[in-house]
Biopython code that builds the backbone (N, CA, C, O; Angstrom):
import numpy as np
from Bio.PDB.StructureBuilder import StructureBuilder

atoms = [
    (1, "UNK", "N", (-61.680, 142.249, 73.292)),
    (1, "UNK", "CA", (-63.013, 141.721, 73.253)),
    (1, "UNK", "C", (-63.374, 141.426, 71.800)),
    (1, "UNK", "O", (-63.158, 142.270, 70.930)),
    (2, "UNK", "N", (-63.848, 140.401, 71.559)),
    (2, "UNK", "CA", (-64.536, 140.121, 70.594)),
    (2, "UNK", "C", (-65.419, 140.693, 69.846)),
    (2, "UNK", "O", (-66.191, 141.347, 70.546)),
    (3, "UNK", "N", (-65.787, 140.776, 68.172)),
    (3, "UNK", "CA", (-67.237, 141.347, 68.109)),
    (3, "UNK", "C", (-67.849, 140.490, 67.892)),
    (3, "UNK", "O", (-67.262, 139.418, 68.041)),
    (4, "UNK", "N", (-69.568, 140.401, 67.356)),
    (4, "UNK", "CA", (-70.129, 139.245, 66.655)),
    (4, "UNK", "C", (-69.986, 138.878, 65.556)),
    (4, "UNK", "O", (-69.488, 139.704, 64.790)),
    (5, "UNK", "N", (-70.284, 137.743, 65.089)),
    (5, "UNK", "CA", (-69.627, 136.891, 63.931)),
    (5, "UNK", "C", (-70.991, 137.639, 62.447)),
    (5, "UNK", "O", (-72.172, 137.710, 62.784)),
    (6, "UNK", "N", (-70.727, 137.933, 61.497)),
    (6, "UNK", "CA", (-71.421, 138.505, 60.224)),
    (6, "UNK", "C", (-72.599, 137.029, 59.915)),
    (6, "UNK", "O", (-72.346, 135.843, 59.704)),
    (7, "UNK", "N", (-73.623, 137.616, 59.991)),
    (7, "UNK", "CA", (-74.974, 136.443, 59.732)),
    (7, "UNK", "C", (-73.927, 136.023, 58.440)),
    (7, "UNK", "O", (-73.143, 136.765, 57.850)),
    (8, "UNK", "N", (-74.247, 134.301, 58.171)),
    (8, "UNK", "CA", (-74.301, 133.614, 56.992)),
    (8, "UNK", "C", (-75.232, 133.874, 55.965)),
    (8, "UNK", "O", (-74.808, 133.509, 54.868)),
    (9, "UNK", "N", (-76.742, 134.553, 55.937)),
    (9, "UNK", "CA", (-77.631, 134.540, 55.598)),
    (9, "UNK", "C", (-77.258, 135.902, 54.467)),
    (9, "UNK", "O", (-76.770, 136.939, 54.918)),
    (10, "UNK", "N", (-77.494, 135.772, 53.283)),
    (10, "UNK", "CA", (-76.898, 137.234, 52.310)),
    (10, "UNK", "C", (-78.250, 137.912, 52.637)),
    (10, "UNK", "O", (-79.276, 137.421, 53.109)),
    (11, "UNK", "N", (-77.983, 139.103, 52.278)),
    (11, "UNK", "CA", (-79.935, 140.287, 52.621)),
    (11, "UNK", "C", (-80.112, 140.345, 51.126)),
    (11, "UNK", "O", (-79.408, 140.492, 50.127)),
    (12, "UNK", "N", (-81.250, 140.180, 51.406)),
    (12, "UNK", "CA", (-82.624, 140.478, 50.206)),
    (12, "UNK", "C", (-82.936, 141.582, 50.024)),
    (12, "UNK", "O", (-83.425, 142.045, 51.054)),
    (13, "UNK", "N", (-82.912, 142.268, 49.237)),
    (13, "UNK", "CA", (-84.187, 143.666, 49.526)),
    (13, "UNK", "C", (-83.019, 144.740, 49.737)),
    (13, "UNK", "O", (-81.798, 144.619, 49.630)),
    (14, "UNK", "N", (-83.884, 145.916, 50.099)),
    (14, "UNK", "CA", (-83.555, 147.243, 50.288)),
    (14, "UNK", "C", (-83.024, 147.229, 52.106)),
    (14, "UNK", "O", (-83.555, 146.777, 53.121)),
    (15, "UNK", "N", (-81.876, 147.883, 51.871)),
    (15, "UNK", "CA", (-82.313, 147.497, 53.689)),
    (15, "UNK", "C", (-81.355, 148.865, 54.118)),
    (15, "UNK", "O", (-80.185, 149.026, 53.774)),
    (16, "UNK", "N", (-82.120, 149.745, 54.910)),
    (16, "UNK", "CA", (-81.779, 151.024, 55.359)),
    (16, "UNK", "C", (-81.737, 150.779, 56.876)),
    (16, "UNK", "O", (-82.294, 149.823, 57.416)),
    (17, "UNK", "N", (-80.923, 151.867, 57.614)),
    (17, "UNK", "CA", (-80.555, 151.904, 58.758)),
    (17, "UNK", "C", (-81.898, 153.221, 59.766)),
    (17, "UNK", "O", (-82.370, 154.213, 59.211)),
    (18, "UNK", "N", (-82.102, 152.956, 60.719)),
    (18, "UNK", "CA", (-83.010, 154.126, 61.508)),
    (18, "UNK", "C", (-83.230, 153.948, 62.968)),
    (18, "UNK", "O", (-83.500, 152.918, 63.585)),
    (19, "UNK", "N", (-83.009, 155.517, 63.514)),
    (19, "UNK", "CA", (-83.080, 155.497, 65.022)),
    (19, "UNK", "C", (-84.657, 155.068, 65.635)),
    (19, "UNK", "O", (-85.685, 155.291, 64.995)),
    (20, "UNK", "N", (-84.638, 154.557, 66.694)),
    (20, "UNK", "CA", (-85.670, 154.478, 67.007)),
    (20, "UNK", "C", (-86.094, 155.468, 68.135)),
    (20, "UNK", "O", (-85.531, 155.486, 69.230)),
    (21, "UNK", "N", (-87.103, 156.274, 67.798)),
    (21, "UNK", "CA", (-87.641, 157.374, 68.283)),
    (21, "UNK", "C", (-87.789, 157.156, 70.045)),
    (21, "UNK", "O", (-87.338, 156.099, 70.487)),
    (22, "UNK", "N", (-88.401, 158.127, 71.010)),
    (22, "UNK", "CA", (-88.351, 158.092, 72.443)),
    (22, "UNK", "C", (-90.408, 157.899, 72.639)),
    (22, "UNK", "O", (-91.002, 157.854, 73.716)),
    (23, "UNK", "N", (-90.923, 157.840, 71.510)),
    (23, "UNK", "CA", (-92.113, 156.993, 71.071)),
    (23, "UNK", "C", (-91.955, 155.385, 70.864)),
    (23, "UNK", "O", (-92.888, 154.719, 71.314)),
    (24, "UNK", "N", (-91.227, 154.905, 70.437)),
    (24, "UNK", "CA", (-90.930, 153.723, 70.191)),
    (24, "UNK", "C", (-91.064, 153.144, 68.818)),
    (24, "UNK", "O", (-91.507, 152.051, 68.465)),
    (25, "UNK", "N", (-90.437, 154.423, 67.937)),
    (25, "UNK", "CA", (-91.493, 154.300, 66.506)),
    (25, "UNK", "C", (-90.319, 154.352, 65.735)),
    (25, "UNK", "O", (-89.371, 154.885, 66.312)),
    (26, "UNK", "N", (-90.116, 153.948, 64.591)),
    (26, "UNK", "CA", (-89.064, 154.568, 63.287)),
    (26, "UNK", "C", (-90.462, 155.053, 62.077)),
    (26, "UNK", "O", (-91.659, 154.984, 61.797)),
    (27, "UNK", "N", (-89.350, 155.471, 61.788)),
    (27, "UNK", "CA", (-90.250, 156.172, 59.840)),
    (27, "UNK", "C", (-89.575, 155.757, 58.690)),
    (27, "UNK", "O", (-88.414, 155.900, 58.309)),
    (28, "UNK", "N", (-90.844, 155.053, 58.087)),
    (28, "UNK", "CA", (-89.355, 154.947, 56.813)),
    (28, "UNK", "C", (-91.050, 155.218, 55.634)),
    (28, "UNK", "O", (-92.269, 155.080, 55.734)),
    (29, "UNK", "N", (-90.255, 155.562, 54.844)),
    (29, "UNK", "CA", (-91.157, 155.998, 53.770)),
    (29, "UNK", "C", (-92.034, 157.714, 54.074)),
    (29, "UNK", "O", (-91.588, 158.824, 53.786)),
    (30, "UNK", "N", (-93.016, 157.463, 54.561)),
    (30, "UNK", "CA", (-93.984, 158.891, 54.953)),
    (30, "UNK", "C", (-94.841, 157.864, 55.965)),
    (30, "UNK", "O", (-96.004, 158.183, 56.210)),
    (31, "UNK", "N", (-94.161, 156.338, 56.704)),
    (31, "UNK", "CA", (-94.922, 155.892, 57.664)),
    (31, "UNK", "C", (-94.659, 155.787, 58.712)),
    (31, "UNK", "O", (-93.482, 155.581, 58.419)),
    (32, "UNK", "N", (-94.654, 155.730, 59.777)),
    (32, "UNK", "CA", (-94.232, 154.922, 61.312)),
    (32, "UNK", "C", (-94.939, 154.080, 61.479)),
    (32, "UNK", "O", (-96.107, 153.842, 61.172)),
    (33, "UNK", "N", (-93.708, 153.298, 62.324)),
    (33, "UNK", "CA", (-93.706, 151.658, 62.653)),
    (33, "UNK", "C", (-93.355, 151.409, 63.669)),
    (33, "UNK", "O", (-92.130, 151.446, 63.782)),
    (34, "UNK", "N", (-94.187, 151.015, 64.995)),
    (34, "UNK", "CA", (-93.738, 150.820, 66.423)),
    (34, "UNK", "C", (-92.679, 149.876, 66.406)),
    (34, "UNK", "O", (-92.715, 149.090, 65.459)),
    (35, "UNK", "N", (-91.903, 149.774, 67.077)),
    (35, "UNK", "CA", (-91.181, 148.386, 67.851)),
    (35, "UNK", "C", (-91.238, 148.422, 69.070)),
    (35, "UNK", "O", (-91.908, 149.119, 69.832)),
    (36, "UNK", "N", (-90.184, 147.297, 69.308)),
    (36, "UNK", "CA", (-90.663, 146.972, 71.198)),
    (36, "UNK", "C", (-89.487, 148.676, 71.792)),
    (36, "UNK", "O", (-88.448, 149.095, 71.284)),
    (37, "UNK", "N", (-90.236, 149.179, 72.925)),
    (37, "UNK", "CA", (-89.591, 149.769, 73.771)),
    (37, "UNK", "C", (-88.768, 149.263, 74.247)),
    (37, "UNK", "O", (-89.221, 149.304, 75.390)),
    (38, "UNK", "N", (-87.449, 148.557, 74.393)),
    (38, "UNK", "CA", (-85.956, 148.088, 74.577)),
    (38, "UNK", "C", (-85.473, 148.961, 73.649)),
    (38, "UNK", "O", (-84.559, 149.646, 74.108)),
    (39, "UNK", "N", (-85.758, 149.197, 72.469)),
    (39, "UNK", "CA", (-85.008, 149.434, 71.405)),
    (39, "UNK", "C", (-84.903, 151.112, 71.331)),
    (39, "UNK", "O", (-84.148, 151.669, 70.534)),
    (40, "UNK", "N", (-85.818, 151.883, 72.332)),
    (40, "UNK", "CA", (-85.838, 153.156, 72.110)),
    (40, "UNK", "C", (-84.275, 154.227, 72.181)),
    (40, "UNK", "O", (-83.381, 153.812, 72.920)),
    (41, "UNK", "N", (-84.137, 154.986, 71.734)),
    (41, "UNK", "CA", (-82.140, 155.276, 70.937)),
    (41, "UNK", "C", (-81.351, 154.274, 70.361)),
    (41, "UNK", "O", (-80.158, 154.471, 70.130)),
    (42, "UNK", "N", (-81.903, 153.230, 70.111)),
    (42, "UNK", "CA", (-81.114, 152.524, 69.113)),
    (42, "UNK", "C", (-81.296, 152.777, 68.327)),
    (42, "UNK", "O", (-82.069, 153.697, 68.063)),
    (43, "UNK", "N", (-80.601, 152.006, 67.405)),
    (43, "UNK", "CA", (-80.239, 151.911, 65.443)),
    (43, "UNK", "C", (-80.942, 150.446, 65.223)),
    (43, "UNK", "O", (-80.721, 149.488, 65.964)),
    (44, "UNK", "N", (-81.663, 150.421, 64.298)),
    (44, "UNK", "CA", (-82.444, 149.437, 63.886)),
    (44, "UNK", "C", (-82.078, 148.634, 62.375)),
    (44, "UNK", "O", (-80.964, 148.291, 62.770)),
    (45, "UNK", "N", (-82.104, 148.358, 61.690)),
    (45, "UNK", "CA", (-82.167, 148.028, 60.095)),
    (45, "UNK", "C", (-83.588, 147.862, 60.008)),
    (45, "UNK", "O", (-84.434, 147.497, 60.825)),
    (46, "UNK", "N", (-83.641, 148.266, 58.669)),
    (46, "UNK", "CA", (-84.787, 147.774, 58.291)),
    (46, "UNK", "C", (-84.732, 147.325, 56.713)),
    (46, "UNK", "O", (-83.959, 147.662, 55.817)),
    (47, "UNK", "N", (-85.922, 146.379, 56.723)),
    (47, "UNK", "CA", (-85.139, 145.851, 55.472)),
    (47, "UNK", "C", (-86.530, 144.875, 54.433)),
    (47, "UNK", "O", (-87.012, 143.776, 54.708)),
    (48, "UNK", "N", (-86.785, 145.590, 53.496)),
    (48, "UNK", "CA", (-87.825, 145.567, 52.529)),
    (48, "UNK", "C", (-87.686, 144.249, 51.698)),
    (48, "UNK", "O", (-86.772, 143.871, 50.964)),
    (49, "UNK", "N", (-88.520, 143.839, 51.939)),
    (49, "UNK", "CA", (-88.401, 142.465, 50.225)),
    (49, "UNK", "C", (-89.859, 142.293, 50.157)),
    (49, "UNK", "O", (-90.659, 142.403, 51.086)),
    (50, "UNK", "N", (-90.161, 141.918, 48.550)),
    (50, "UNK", "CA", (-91.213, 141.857, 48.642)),
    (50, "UNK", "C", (-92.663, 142.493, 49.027)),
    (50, "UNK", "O", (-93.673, 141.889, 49.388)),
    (51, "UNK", "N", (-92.504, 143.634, 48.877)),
    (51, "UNK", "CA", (-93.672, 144.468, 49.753)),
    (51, "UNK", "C", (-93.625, 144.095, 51.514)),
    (51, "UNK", "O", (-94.747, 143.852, 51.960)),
    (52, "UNK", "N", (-92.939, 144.053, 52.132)),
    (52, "UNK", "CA", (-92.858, 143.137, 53.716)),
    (52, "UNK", "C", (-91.608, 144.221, 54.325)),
    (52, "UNK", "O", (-90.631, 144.731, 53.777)),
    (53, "UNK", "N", (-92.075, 144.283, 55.515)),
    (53, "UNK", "CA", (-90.816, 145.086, 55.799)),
    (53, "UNK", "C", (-90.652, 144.452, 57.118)),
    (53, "UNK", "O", (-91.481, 143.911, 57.850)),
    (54, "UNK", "N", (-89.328, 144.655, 57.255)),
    (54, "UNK", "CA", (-88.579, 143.732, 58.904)),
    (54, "UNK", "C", (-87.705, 144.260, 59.190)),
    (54, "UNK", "O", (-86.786, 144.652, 58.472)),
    (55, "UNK", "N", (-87.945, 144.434, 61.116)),
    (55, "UNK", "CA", (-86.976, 145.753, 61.540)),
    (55, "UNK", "C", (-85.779, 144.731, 62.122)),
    (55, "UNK", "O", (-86.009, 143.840, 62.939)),
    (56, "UNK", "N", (-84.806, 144.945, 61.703)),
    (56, "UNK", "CA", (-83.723, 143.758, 62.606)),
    (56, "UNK", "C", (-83.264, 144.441, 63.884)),
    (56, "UNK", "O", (-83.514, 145.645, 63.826)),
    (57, "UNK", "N", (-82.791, 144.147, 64.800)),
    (57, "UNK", "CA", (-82.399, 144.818, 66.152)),
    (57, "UNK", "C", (-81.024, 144.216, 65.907)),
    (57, "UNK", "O", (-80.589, 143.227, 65.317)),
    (58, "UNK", "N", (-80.318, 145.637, 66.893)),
    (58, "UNK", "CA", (-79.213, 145.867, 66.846)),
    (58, "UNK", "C", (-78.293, 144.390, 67.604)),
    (58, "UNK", "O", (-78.760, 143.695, 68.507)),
    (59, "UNK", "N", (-76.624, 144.148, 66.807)),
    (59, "UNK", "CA", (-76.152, 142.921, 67.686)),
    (59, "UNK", "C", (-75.308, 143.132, 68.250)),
    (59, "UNK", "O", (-74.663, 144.171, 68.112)),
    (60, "UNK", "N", (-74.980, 142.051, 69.225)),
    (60, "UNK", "CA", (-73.464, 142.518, 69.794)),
    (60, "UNK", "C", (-73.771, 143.215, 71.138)),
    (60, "UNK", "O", (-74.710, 142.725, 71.766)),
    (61, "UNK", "N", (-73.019, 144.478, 71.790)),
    (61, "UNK", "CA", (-73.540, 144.791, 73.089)),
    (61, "UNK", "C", (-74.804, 145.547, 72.865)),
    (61, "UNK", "O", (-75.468, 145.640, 73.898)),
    (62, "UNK", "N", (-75.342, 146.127, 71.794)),
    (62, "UNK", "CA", (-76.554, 146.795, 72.074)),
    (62, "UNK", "C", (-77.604, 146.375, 71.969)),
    (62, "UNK", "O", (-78.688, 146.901, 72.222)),
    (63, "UNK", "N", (-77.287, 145.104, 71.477)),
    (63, "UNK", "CA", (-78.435, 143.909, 71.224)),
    (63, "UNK", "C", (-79.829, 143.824, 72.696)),
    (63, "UNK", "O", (-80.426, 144.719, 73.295)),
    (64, "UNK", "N", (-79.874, 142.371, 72.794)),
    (64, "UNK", "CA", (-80.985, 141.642, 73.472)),
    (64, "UNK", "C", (-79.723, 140.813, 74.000)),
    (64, "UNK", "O", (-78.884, 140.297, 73.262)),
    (65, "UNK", "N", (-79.725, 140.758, 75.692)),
    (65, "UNK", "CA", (-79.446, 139.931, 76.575)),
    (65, "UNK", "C", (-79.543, 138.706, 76.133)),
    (65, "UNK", "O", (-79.301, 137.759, 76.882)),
]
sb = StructureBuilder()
sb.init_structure("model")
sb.init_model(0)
sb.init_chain("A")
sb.init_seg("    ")
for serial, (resi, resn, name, xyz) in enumerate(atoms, 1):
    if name == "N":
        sb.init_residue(resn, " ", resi, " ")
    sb.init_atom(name, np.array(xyz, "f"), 0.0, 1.0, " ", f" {name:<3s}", serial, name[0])
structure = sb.get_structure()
């Protein structure tokens, strides 16, 4: 089986890895940050530029259908 192909796109910023809680939440800093409930026991990225933060979801089979 195949895996997925590595984004073309290089990352910006700080970008750390985090579970997503059975709340639907990660923490990064001293904050929590909901995401969508699909994602609850996954691994997320998250990834800082600019004062902005963006949670990427996981690819490949644990992804989004």
């Amino acid at each position: 089986m195949f895996s997925p192909l590595p984004s073309l796109r290089p990352r910006i910023g700080e970008a750390v890895i985090r579970k997503v809680d059975k709340l639907s939440c990660i923490r990064f800093g001293s904050a929590r940050y909901s995401v969508p409930m699909r994602l609850i026991g996954k691994q997320v990225e998250v990834v800082v530029t600019a004062g902005k933060l963006a949670v990427v979801p996981p690819r490949g089979r644990d992804g989004p259908p």
